[in-house]
KEKOL-331963 format. One record per residue: residue number from 0; z, x, y of N, C-alpha, C in turn. Coordinates in pm, whole numbers. Atoms other than C-alpha are relative to their C-alpha. Layout:
<rs>
[r NUM [Z X Y] [Z X Y] [Z X Y]]
...
</rs>
This chain:
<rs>
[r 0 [117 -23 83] [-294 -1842 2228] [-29 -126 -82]]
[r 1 [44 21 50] [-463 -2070 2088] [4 -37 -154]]
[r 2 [19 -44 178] [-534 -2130 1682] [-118 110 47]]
[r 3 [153 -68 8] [-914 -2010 1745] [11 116 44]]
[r 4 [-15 -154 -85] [-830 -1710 1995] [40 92 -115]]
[r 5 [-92 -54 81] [-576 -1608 1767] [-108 39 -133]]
[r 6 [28 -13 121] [-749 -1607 1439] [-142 100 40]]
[r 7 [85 -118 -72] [-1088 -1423 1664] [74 123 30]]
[r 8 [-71 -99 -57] [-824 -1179 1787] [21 74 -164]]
[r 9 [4 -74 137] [-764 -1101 1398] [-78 31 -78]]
[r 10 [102 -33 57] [-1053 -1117 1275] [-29 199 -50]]
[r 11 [86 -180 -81] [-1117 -752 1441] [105 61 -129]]
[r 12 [-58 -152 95] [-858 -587 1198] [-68 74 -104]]
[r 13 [140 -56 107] [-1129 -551 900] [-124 -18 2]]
[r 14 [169 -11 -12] [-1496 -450 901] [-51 -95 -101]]
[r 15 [81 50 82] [-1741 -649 698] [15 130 -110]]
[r 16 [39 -89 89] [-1796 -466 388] [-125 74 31]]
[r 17 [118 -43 -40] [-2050 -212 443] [-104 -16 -122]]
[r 18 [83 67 101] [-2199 -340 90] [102 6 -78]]
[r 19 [-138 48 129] [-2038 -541 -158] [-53 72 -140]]
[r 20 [24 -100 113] [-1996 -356 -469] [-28 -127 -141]]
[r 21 [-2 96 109] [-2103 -530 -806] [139 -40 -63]]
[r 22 [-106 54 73] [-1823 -713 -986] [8 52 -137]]
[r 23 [-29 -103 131] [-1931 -483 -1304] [13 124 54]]
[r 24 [-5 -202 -25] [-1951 -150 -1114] [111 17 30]]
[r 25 [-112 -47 -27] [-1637 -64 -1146] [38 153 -100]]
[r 26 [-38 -125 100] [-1696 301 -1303] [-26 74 102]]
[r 27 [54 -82 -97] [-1799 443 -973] [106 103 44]]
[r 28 [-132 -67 -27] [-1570 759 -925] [38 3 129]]
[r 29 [-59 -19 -103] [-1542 741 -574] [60 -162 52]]
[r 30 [-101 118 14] [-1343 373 -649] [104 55 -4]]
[r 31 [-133 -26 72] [-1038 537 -750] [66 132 62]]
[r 32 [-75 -102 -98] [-817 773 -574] [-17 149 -83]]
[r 33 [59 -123 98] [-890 1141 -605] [102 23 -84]]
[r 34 [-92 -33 109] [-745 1268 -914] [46 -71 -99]]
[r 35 [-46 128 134] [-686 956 -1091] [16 69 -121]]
[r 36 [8 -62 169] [-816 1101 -1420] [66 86 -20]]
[r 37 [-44 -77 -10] [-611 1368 -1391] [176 -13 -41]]
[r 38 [-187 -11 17] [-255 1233 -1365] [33 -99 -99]]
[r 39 [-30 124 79] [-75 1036 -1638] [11 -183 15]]
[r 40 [-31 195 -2] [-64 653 -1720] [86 -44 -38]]
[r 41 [-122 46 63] [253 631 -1925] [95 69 38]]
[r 42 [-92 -43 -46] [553 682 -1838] [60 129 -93]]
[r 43 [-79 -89 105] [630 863 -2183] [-72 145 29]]
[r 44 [108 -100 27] [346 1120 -2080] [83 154 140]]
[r 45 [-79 -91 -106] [618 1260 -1805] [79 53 -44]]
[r 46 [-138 -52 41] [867 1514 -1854] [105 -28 4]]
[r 47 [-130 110 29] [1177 1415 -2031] [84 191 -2]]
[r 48 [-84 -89 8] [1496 1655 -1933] [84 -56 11]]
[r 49 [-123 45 40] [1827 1604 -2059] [-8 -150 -22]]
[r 50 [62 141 79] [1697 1271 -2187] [-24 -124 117]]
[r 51 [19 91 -80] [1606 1173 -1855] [-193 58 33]]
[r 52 [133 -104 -74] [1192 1164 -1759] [38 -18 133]]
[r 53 [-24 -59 -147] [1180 1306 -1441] [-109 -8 48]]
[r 54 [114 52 -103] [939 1226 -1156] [-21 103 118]]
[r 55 [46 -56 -128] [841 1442 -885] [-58 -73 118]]
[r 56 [62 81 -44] [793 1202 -621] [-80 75 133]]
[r 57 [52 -111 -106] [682 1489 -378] [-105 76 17]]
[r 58 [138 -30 54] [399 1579 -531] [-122 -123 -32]]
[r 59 [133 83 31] [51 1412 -549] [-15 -51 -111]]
[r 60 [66 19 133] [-9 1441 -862] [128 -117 -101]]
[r 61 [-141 99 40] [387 1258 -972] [-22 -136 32]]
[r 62 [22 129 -92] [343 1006 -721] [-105 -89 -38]]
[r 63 [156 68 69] [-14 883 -835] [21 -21 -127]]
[r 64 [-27 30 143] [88 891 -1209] [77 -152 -23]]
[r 65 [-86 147 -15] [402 625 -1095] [-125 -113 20]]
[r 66 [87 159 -38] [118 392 -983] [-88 -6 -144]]
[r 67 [112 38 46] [-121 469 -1211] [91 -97 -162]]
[r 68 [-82 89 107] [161 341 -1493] [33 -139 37]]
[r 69 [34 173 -41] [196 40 -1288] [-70 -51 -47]]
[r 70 [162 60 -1] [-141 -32 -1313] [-5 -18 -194]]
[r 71 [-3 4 134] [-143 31 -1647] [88 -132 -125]]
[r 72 [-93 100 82] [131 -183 -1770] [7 -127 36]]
[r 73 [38 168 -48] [39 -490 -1566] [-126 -42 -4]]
[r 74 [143 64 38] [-292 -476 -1689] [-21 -141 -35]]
[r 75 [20 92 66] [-286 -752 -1914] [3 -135 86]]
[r 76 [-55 125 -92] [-144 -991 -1637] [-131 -15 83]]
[r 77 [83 24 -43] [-474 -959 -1466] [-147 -27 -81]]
[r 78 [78 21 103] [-742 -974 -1768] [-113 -69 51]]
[r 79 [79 85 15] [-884 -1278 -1614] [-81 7 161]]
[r 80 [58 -1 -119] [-976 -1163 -1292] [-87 111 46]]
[r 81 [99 -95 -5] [-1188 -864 -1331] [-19 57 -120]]
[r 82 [23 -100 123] [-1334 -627 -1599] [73 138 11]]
[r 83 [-74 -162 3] [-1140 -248 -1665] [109 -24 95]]
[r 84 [-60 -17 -38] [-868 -386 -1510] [11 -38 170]]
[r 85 [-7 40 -114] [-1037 -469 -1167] [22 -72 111]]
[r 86 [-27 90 -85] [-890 -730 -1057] [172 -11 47]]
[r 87 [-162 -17 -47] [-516 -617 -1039] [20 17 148]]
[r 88 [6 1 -126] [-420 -680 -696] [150 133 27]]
[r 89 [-97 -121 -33] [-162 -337 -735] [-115 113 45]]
[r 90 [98 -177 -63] [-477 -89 -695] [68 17 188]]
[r 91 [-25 -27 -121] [-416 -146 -290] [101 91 27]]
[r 92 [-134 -93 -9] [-82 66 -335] [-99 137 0]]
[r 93 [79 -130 17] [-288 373 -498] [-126 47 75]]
[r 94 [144 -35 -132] [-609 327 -294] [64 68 139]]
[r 95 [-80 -10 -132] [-394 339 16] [78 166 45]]
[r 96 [-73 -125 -18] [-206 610 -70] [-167 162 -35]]
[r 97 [50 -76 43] [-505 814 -222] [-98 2 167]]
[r 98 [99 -20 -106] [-724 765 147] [92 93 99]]
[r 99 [-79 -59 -72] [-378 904 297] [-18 210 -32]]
[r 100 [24 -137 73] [-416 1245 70] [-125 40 26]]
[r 101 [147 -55 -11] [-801 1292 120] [19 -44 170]]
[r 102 [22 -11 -111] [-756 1235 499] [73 89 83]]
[r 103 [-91 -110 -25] [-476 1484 507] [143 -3 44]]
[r 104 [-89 18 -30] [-204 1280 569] [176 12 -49]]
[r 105 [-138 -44 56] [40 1390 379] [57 135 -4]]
[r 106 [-27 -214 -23] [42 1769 483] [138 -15 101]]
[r 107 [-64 -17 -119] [317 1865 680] [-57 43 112]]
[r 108 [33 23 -121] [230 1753 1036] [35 168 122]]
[r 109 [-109 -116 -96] [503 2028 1174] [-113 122 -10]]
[r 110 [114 -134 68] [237 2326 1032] [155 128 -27]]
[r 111 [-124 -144 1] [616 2508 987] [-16 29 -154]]
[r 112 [7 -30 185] [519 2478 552] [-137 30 -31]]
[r 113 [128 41 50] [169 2470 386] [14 -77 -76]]
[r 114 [-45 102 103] [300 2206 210] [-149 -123 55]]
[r 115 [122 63 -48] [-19 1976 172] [-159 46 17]]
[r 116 [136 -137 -101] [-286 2251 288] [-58 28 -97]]
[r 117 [87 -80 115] [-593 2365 41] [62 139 17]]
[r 118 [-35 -168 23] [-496 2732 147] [176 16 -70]]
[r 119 [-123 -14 86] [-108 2612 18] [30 -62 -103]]
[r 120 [-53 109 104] [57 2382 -201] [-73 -148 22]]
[r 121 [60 117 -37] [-233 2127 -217] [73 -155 -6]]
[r 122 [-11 127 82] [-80 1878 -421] [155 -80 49]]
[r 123 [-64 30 -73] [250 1906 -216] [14 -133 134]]
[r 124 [-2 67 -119] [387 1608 -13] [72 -27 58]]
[r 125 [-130 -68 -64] [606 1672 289] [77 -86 12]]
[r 126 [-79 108 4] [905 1515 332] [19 -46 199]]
[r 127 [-20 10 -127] [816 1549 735] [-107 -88 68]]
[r 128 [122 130 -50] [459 1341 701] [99 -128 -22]]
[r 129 [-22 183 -13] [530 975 834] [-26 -84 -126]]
[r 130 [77 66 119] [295 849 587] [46 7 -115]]
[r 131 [-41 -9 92] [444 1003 304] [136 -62 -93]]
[r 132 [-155 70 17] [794 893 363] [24 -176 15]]
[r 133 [26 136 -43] [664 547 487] [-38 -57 -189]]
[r 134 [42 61 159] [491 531 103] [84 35 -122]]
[r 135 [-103 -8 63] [775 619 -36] [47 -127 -59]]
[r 136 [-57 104 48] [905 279 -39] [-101 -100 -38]]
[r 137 [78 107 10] [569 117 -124] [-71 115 -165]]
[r 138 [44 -40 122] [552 358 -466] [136 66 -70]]
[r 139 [-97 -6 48] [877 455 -586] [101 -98 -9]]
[r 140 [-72 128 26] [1061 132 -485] [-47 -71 -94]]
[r 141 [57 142 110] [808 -103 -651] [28 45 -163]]
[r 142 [8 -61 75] [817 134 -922] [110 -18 -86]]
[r 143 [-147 -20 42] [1198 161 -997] [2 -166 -1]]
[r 144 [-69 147 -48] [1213 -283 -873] [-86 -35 -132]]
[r 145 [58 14 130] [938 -276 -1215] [101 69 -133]]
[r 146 [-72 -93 104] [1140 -80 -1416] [121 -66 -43]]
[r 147 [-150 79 -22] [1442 -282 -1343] [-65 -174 -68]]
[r 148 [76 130 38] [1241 -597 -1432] [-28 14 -124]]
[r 149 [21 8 141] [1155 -488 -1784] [-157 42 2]]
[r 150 [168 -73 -27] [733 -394 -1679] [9 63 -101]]
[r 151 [27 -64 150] [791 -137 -1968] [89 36 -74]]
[r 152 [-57 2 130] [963 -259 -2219] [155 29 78]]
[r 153 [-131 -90 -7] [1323 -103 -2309] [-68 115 -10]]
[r 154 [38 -164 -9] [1236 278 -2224] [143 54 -88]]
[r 155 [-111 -139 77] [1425 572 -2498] [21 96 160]]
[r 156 [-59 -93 -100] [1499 749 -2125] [11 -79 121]]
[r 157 [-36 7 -156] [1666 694 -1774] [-151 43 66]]
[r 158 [140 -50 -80] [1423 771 -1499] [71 67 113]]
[r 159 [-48 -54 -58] [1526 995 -1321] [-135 78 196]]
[r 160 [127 -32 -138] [1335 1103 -909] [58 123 63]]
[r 161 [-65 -129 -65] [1375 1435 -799] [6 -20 185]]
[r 162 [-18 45 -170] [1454 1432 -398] [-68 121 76]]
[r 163 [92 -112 -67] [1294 1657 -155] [96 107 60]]
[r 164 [-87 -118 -22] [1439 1967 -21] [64 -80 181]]
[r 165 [-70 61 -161] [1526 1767 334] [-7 -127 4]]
[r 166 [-13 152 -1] [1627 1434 454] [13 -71 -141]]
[r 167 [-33 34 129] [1791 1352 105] [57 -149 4]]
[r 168 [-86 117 13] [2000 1069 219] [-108 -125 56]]
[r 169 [83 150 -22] [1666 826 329] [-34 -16 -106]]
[r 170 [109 90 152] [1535 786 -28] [163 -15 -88]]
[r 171 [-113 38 97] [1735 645 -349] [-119 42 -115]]
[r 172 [48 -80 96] [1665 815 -686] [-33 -50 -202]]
[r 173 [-28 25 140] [1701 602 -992] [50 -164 50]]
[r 174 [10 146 -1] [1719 228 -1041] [159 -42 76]]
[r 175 [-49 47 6] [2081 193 -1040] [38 73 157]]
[r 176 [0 -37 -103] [2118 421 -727] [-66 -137 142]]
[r 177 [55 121 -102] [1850 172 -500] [65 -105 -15]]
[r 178 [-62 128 14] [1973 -110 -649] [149 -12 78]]
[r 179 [-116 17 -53] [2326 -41 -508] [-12 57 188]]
[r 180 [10 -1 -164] [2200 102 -138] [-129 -71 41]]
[r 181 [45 87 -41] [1923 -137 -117] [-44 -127 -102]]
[r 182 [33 108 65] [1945 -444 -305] [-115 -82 27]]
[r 183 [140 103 -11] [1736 -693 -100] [-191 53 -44]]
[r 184 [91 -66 20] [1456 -443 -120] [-51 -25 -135]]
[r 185 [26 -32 147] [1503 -400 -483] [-33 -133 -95]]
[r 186 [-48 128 43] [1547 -783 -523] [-171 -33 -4]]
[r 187 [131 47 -20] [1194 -837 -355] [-117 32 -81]]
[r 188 [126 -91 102] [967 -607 -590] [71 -64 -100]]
[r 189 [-60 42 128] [1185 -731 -905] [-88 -126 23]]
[r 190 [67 165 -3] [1102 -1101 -794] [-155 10 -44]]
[r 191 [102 -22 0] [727 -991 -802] [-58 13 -143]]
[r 192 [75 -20 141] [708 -832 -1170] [84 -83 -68]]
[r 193 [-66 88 115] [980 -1114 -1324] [-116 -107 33]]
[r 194 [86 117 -19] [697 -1341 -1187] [-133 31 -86]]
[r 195 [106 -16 116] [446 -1166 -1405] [29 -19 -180]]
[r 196 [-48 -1 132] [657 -1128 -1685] [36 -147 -86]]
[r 197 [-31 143 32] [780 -1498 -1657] [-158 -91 -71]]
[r 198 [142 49 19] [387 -1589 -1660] [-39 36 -195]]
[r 199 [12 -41 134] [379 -1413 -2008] [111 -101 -112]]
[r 200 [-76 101 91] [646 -1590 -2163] [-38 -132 -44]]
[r 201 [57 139 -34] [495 -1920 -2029] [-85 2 -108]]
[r 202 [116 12 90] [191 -1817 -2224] [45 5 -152]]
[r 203 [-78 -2 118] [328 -1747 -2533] [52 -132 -63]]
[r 204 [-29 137 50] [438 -2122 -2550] [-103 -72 30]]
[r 205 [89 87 -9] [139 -2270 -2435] [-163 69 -61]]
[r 206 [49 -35 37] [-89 -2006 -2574] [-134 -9 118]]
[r 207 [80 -15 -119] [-304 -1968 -2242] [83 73 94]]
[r 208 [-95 -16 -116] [-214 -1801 -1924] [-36 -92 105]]
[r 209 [10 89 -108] [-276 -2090 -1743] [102 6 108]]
[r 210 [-107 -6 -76] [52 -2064 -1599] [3 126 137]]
[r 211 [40 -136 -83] [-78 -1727 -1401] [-56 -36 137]]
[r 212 [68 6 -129] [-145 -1830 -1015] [20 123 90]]
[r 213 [31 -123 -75] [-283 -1546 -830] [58 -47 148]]
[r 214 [-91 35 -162] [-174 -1698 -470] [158 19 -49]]
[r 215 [-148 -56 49] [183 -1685 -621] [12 138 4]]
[r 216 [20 -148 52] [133 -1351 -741] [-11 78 131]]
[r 217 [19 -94 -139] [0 -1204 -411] [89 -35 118]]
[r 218 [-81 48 -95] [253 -1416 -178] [151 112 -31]]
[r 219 [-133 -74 15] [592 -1255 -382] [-85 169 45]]
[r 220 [17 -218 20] [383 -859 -395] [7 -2 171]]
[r 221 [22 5 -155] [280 -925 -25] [199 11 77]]
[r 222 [-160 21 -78] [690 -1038 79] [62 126 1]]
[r 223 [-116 -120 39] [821 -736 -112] [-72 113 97]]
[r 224 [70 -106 -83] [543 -500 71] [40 -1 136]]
[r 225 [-81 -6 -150] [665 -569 412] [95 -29 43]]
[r 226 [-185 -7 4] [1015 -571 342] [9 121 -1]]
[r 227 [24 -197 61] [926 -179 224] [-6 16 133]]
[r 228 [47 -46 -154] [778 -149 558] [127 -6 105]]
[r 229 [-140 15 -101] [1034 -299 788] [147 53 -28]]
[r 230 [-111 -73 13] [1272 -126 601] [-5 160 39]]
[r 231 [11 -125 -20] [1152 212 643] [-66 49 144]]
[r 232 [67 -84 -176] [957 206 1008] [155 40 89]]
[r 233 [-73 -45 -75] [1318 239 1167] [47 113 -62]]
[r 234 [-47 -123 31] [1400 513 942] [-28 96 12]]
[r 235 [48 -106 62] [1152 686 949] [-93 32 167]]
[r 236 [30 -3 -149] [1051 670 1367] [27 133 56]]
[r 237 [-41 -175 -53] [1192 1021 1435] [-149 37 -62]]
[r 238 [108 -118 21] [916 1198 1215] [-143 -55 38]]
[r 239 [109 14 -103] [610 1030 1453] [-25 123 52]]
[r 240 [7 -68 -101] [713 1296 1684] [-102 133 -86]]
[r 241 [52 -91 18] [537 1544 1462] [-169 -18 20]]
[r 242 [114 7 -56] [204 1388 1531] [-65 -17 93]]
[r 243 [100 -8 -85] [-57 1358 1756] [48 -177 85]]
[r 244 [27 123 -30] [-5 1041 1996] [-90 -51 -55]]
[r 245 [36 114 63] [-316 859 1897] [64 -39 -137]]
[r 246 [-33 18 171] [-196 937 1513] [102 -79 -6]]
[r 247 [-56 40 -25] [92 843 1598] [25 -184 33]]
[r 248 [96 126 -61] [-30 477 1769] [-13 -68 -98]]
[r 249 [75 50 100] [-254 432 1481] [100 -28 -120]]
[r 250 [-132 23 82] [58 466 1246] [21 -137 7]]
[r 251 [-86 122 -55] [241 214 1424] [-98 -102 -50]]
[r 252 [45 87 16] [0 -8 1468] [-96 -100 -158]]
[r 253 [27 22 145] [-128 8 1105] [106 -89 -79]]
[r 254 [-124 67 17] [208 -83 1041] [16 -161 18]]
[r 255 [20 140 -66] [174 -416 1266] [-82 -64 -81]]
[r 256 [78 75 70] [-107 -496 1111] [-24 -70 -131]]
[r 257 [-5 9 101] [-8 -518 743] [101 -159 22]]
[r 258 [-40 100 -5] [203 -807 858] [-70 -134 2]]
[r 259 [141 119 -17] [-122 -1000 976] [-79 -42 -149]]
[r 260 [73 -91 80] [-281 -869 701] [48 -146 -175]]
[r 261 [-103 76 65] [0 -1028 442] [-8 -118 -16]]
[r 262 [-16 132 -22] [8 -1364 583] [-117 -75 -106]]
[r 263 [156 76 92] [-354 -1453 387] [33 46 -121]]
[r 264 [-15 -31 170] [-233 -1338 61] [-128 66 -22]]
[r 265 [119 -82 5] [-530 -1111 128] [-6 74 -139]]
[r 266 [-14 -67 157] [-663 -961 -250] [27 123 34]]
[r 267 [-38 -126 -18] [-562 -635 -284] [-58 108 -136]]
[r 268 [65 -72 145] [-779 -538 -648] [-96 72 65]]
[r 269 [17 -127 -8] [-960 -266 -675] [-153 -5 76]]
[r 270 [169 -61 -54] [-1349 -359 -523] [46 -74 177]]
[r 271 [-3 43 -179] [-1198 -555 -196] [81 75 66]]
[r 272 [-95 -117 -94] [-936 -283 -95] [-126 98 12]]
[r 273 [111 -109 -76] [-1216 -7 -109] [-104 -87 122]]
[r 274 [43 67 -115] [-1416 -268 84] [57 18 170]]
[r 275 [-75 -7 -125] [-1139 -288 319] [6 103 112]]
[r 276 [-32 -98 -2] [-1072 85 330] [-147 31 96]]
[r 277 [100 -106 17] [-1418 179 404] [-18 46 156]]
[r 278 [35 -23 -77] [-1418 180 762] [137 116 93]]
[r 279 [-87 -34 -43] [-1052 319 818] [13 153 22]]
[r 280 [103 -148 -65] [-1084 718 1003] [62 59 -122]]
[r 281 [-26 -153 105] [-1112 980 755] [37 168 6]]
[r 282 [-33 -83 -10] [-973 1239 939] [166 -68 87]]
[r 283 [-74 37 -102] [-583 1242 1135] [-111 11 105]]
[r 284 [42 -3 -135] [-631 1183 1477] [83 79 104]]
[r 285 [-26 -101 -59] [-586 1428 1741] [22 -19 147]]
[r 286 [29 51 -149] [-506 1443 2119] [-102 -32 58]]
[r 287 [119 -30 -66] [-836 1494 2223] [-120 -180 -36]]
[r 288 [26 103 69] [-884 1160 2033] [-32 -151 103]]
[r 289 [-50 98 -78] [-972 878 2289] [-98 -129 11]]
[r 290 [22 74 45] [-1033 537 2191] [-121 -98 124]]
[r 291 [82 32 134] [-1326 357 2192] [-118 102 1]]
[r 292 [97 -110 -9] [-1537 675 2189] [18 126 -62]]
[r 293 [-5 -135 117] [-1445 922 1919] [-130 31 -90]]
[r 294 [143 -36 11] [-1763 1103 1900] [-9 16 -183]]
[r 295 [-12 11 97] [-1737 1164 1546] [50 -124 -141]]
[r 296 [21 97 61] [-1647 820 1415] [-66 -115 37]]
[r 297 [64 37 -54] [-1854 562 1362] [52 -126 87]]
[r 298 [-16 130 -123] [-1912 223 1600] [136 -60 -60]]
[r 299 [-133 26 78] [-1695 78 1350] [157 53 -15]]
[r 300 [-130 -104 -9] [-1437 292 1301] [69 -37 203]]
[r 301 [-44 0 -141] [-1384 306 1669] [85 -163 59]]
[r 302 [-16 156 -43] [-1392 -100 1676] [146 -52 -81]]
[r 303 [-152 25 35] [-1113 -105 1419] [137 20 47]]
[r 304 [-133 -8 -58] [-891 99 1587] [33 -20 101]]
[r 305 [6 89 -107] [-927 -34 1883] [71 -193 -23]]
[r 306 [-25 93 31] [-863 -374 1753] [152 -19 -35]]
[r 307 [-91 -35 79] [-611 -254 1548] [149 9 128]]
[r 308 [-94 -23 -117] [-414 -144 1910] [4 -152 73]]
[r 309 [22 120 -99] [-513 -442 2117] [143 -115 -102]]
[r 310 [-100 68 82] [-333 -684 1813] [191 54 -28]]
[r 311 [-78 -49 6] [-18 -435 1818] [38 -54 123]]
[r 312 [-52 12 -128] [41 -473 2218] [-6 -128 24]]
[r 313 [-46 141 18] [5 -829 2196] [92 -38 -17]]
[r 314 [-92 41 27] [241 -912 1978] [95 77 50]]
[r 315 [-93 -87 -19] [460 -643 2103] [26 -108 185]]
[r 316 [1 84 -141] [408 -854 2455] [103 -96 -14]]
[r 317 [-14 140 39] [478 -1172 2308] [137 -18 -79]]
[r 318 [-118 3 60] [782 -1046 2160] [12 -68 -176]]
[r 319 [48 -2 131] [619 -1092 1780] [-18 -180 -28]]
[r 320 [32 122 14] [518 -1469 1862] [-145 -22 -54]]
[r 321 [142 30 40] [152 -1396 1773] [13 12 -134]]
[r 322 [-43 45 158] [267 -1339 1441] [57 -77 -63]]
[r 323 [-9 78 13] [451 -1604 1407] [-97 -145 7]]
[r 324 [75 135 -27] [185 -1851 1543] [-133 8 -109]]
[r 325 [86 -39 98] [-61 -1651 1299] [47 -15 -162]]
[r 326 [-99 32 89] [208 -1695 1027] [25 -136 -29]]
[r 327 [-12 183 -12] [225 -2056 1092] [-149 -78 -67]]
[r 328 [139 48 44] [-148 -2078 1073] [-29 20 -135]]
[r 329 [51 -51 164] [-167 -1896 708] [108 -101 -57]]
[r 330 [-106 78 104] [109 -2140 549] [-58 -73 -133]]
[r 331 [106 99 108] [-172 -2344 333] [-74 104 -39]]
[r 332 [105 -91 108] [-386 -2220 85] [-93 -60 103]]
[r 333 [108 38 -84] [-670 -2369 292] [29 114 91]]
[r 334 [-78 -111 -114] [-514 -2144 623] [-23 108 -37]]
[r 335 [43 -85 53] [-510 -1888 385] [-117 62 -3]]
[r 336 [134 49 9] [-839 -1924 274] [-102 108 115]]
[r 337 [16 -12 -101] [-964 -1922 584] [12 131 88]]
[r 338 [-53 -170 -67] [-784 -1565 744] [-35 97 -80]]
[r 339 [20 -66 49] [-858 -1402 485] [-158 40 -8]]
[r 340 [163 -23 -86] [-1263 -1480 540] [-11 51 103]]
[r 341 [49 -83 -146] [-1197 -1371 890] [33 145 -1]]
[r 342 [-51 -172 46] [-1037 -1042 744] [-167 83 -68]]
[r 343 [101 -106 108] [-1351 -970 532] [-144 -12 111]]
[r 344 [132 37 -17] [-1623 -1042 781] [14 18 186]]
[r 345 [24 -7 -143] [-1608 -880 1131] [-123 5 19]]
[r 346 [114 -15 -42] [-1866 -960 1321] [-85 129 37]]
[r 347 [48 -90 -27] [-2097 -688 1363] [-49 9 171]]
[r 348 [17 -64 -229] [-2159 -706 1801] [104 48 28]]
</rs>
C-alpha cells in the first residue's frame, strides 16, 4: 500500500459531518448522552457506606455519573478550548458510551434477563453485553487511573465498585485492587491525568497555562484508550457469541478501527465526537442485516460499515502492517494533521 491508498482506504472510517454545529451551541440536549442531567457530577454526591462511596458500575445511571465527574473535574484543564466545558477531549468516553445505551447495546444480548429492556430494568447493564464489558475498561479504569493520580483532590472516602452478579474475576474493583492485577493499564490512564495535573502546577509558576499542549494531551488519553481495548478484546471474545454475526463483525471491527482512529490524535470534545457519531447505526444489527444494503440505514451508514469491514480484513490480511504503515504515517504533527482531515471529511460519492 501505498501512503495515498492507505490514507484513501481510511479516510472511509468517518462521514463528513452532516452539519457542523456552532462552536457556541453547545446547550443543544441531544449533545449529551441521555440522562446526563440526571446523574451526579461529584463524586461526594454518591453513596457513602461504611465510609466507602460506592459505585454501581452496572447500572446506567452509576456508570454515566463516573464520567460525568471526570468531566467535571478536568474541566478547568480545558477552559481554553471551548465554552461550558466543550472542548474537553474526555466527552468521547460518555458520548460513546451514551450512543451504546440509546441503541440498545447494553441489554442483555442472551434475552435470558430483562436486564437493559424498557419493559425491565432499563437502566440495567449486563454483564453478558460485549459493549458493556468492553466499556468497562474505558470508564471505570480511567476513572480509578484518575483517582489514583490525585483528579480529585484527597477524597474523606475509599471508592469502592460493586461487581456484577457473573464473571467477577474480569473486572478489578477499587484502585488498589487494579493497580495490583493490572498495573500497565493503570500506569497508562495515570500518565494521562499526572499530565494534566503536571500542566497545572506548571501554571501556577508561570501564571499561564501555556504549558498545556493539546497534541500531548490527546497522544497519552489516546495510548491509554487502546491499551483498555487490547486488554479487554481477548477477554471479553467469548460474549460475541451472544450476538448477531453482523453485530458481532461490527464490534470487532469498531474495535480495529479505534486504533486508526488514535494514530491522528483525533479530538475527541464534545461538538467533533457527536460529529463523528452521527452516522454510526442506531439500532444493533441483526442477521437479516446485509451489508451494503440495510434498507433502513442510510447511504452513509451503510458506507461506514462497510468501510469500517473492508479496513478490518486488510489489516487482518496484512498481519496488522496497514496499521503500522498508517502509524508510521501519523508520527508528525503535520501526518497528524493531515489523517485526521481525512477522518472528518468522507467524500460524499
Amino acid at each position: 500500500f501505498g501512503l495515498h491508498a492507505l490514507l484513501v482506504v481510511t479516510v472511509t472510517l468517518s462521514p463528513a459531518p452532516a452539519a457542523a454545529q456552532s462552536e457556541n451551541d453547545v446547550t443543544g440536549e441531544d449533545l449529551y448522552p441521555p440522562l446526563w442531567d440526571l446523574v451526579p457530577g461529584n463524586l461526594l454526591d454518591f453513596p457513602v457506606k461504611d465510609n466507602k462511596i460506592v459505585i454501581s458500575a452496572w447500572n446506567y445511571h452509576d456508570r454515566l455519573g463516573v464520567y460525568k465527574s471526570l468531566l467535571s473535574a478536568s474541566a478547568k484543564y480545558f477552559d481554553a478550548f471551548g465554552p461550558q466545558n466543550s472542548g474537553n477531549i474526555l466527552w468521547g468516553l460518555p458520548l460513546q458510551h451514551g450512543w451504546q445505551f440509546r441503541t440498545g447495546r447494553l441489554a442483555d444480548p442472551s434475552g435470558m434477563t430483562s436486564c437493559g429492556y424498557e419493559n425491565g430494568e432499563l437502566l440495567c447493564q449486563s454483564v453478558r453485553s460485549w459493549w458493556s464489558c468492553m466499556n468497562y475498561y474505558l470508564s471505570i479504569i480511567p476513572f480509578l487511573g484518575a483517582v489514583e493520580a490525585g483528579l480529585f483532590g484527597q477524597l474523606p472516602y475509599e471508592i469502592e465498585i460493586l461487581p456484577p452478579e457473573e464473571q467477577k474475576d474480569d473486572f478489578c474493583y477499587s484502585v488498589k485492587d487494579c493497580r495490583s492485577r493490572m498495573p500497565n493499564l493503570m500506569d497508562d490512564w495515570k500518565a494521562f491525568f499526572e499530565y494534566l495535573l503536571s500542566t497545572e502546577h506548571k501554571a501556577v509558576r508561570s501564571a499561564s497555562l501555556s504549558s498545556f499542549k493539546l497534541d500531548d494531551a490527546l497522544g497519552l488519553m489516546w495510548k491509554a484508550h487502546t491499551s483498555s481495548i487490547a486488554y479487554a478484546l481477548p477477554k471479553f471474545h467469548d460474549s460475541l457469541k451472544y450476538l448477531s454475526d453482523p453485530e458481532a463483525n461490527f464490534g470487532e471491527d469498531w474495535a480495529n478501527a479505534v486504533d486508526f482512529i488514535a494514530a491522528t490524535h483525533f479530538s475527541t470534545d464534545l461538538l467533533t465526537t457527536n460529529d463523528f457519531q452521527a452516522f454510526l447505526p442506531q439500532r444493533m444489527l441483526v442477521e437479516r442485516d446485509v451489508l451494503p444494503s440495510i434498507s433502513d440505514f442510510s447511504p452513509e451508514q451503510n458506507k461506514v460499515l462497510v468501510s469500517l469491514r473492508a479496513l478490518h480484513k486488510v489489516n487482518k490480511i496484512t498481519g496488522g502492517l496497514l496499521l503500522k504503515i498508517w502509524q508510521k504515517a501519523m508520527s508528525t504533527e503535520a501526518g497528524r494533521k493531515m489523517g485526521r482531515k481525512l477522518i472528518e471529511s468522507l467524500p460524499s460519492s
